[in-house]
C-alpha positions in Angstrom: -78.1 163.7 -45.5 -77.3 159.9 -45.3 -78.5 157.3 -46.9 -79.8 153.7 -45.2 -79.4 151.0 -47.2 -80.3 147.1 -46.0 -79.3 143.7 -47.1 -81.1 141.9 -49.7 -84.0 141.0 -48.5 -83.9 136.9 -48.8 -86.0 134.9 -51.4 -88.9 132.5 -49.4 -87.2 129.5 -51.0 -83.5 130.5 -49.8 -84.7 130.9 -46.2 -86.5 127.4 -46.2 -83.3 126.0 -47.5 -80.3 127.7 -46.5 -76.8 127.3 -48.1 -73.9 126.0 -45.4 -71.1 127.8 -45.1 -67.6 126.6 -45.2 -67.7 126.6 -41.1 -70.9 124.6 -41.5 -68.9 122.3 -43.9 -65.8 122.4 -41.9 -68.1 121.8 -37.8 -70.2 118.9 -39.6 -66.5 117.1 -40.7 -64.6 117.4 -37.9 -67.9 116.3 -35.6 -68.4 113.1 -38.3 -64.4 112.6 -37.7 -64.8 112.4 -33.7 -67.8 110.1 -34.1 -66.9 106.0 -33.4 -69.8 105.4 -34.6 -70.0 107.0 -38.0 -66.1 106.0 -38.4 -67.7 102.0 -37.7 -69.4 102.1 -41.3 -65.6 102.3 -43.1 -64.5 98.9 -44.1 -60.7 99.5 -44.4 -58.7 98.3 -47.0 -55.2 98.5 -46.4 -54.5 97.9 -50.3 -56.7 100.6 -51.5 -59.3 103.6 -50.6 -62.6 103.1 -49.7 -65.2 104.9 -48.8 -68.8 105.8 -47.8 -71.1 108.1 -48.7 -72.8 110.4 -45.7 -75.6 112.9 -45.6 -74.3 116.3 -45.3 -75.3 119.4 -43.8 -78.0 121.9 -45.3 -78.3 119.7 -49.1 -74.2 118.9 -49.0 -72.8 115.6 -50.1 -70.2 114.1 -47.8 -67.5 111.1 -47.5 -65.5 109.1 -45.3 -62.7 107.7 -46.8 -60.1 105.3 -46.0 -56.6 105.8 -47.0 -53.9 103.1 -47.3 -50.1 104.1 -46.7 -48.9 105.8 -49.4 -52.1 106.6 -51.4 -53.2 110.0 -52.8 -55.6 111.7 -54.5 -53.5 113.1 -57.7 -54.0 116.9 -58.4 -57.5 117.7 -58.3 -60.4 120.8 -58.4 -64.0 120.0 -57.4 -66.0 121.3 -60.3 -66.8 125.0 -58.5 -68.1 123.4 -55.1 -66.5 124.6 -51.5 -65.5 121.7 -49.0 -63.7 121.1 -45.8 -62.3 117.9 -44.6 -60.9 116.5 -41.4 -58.3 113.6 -41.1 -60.5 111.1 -38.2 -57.0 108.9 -37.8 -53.9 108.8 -39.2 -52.4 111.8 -40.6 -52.3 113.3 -44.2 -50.2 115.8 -46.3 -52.6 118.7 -48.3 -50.4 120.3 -51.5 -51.9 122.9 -52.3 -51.6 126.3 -54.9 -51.8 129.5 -52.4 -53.9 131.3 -54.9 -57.4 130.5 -56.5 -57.0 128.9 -59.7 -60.1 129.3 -62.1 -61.2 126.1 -62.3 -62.3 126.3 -66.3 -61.1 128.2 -69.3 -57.8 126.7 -69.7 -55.9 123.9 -70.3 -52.4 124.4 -68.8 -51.2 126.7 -66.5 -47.3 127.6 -65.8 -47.2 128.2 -62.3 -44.8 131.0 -60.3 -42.8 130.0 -58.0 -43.8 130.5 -54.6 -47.4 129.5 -55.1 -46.9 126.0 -53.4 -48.5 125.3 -49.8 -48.0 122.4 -47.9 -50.0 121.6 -45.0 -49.9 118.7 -42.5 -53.1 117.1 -41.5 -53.4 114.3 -38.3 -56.0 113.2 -36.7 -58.7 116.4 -35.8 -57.4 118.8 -38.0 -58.8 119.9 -41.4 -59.3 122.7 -43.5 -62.1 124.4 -45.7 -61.8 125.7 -49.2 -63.4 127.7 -51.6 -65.1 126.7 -55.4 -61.6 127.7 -56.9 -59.2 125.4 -54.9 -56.6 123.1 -56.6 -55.1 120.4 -54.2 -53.3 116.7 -53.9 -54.2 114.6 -50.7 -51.4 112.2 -50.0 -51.5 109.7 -47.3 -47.5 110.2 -46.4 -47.3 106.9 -44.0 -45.8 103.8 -45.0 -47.3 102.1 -42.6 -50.5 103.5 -41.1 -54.4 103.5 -42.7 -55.4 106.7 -42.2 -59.2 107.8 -42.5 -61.4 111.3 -43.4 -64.2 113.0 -43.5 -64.9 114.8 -46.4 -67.8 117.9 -47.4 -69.0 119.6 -50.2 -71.5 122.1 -51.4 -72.8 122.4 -54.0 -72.6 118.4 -54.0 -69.9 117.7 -56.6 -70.9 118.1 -60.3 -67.4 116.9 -61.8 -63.8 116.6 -60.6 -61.3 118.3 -62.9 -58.0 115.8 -62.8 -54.7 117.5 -63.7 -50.9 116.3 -64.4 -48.3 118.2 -62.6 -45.1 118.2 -64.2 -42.7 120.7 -62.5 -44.2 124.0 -62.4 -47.0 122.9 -65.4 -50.3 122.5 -64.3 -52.0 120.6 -67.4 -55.7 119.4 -67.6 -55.8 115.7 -67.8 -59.2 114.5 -66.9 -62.8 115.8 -66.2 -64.9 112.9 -64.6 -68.8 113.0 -63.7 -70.1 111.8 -60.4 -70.9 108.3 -62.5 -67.5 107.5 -62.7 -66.9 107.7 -58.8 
């Protein structure tokens, strides 16, 4: 005798507002990125980033940033919220840790070797992650402004900042959307 079992059925409220997955995230930046006219709102500054807040897909808070030569993010979570992002022009460098990293519960981490991922990002390709993803966005150019598009859901309740000194990963910073 076998048994049929079915999915969930879904709540009223979670089919009037579904949740977008990281291809949603990922199709809505890379169509922003090939958009002039979305791209036209960016004032660039070619001393520092700047950026501009967009309506996401499905309840998701997006950005297009601008990214002088040599600028970078710094070692970075995004509170538990998925995202994708897709370099528009320009070209930049993604260091990433090739394992999920709980992104509370700890203050330093020593990390194996190995663990490292580096990933080169020009202009139309990007890259989704999940809540538990730990990363550095560096623009590597000397010379050239380079711009994304940026998405995340749950819209970003904190960033958790971290110093990187060898193959320590140490806590360093936890900032609230009011000090973007």
């Amino acid at each position: 005798m076998s048994t049929i079992t079915s999915a969930p059925a879904r709540s009223r409220k979670e089919s009037q507002n579904p949740v977008p997955t990281l291809a949603d995230l990922l199709a809505f930046a890379r169509a922003t990125a090939a958009d002039p006219a979305v791209l036209a709102q960016l004032t660039v500054n070619p001393e520092e980033r700047t950026w501009v807040r967009l309506e996401g897909p499905m309840g998701s808070e997006a950005w297009l940033i601008g990214w002088p030569p040599g600028s970078e993010t710094g070692w970075h979570d995004h509170g538990g919220s998925s995202g994708a992002f897709v370099t528009a022009s320009g070209e930049l460098s993604e260091l990433s840790l090739g394992l999920p990293i709980p992104t509370a519960g700890w203050r330093s981490l020593e990390l194996m070797e190995g663990v490292d991922r580096h990933r080169a990002l020009p202009a139309g390709r990007g890259r989704s992650f999940g809540p538990h993803h730990v990363h550095q966005v560096v623009n590597p150019s000397e010379e050239q402004v380079a711009v994304s598009v940026h998405c995340y859901y749950p819209p970003l309740p904190m960033q958790r900042r971290y110093a990187r000194t060898g193959d320590t990963l140490r806590l360093a910073l936890v900032e609230g959307p009011e000090e973007w």
